[in-house]
C-alpha positions, 0 to 999 in steps of 0.5 A, spaced: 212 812 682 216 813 677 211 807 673 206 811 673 209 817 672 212 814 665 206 811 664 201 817 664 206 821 660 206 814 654 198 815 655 199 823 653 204 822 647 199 816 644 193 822 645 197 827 642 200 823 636 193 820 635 190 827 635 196 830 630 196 825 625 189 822 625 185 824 618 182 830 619 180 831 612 176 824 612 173 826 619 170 832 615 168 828 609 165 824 613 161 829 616 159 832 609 156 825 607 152 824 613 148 832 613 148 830 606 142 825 609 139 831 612 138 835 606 144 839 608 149 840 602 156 844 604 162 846 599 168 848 601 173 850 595 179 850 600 181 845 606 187 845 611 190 840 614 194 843 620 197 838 626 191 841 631 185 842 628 182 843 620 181 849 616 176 851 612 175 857 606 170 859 602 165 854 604 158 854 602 151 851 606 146 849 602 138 846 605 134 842 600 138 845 594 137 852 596 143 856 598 142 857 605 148 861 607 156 863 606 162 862 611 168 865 610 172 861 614 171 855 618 177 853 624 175 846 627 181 846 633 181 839 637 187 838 643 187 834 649 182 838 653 178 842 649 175 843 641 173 848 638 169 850 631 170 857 630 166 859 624 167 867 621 164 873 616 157 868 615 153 871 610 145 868 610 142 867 603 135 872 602 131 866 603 133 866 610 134 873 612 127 874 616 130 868 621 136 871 622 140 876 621 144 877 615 150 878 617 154 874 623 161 875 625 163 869 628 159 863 631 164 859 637 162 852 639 166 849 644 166 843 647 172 841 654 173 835 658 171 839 665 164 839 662 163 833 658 155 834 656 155 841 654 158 845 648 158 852 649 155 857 643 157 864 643 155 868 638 156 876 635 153 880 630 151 888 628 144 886 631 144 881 636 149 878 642 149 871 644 151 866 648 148 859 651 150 851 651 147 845 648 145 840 654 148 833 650 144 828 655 138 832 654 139 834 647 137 841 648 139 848 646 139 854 651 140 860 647 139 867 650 140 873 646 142 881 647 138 884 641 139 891 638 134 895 637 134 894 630 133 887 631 127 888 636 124 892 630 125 887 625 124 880 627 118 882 631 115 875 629 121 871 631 121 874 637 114 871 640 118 864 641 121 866 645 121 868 653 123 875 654 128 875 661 127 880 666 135 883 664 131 884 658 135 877 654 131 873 650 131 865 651 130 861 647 129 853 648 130 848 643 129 840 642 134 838 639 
């Protein structure tokens, strides 16, 4: 018993040295080369390395060398059981504001062990409230919206993609 015991404990100090000391920095490169494939080009003018996780300020997201939208701060968070991407003050380019709206608080994605195939999206801004998942073995996004009046108004056009539900929430399906 006391076998097993030390062994889970060498397990979980190996994960969380793995977890601490891994390059996250490289990670996030890497990542900005491969949605550089995609037409999706990020800048960022500063970079953390915490123990827990990256943290990014300042960050800009261009699509096909239009600048689509700035991020404040980006908090990228990984432990044992969960990781988060926590994405604060996102201001969205004119080009793009008649799809969303063009503030949003913060975008949270999370993703844990207790549910291995979903990532867990939540979304707040002036105009809407929102919140879903993304199905990982289906590679679908299910989104349901709270809407204000004035999005009601104003995004009558995005609107008609989406089913109305009988909470008044709009949701929306999508194929990833």
């Amino acid at each position: 018993m006391k076998t097993i015991i030390k062994l889970f404990i060498l397990i979980i100090i190996f994960i969380g040295s793995i977890l601490v000391f891994f390059p996250k920095e490289n990670l996030y490169y890497y990542g900005v080369e491969k949605l550089h494939k995609e037409q999706i080009d990020i800048e960022t003018t500063d970079i953390k390395d915490n123990y827990d996780g990256l943290y990014l300020q300042n960050t800009r997201v261009l699509y096909g060398g239009i600048k689509a939208l700035n991020i404040q701060s980006i908090d990228i968070k990984t432990y044992i059981y969960q990781s988060s991407i926590i994405l604060k003050d996102i201001t969205i380019n004119d080009n793009f504001k008649q799809f969303l709206p063009s503030k949003i608080n913060y975008l949270i994605f999370k993703h844990t062990i207790l549910k291995p195939n979903i990532i867990d999206i939540n979304i707040n801004s002036n105009q809407i409230k929102a919140y879903g998942y993304i199905d990982i073995n289906k590679m679908k996004l299910y989104l349901y919206l709270k809407p204000s009046k004035y999005f009601l108004k104003s995004y009558k056009q995005l609107l008609i993609f989406m089913k109305k539900e009988k909470n008044g929430e709009y949701k929306v399906e999508y194929k990833l």
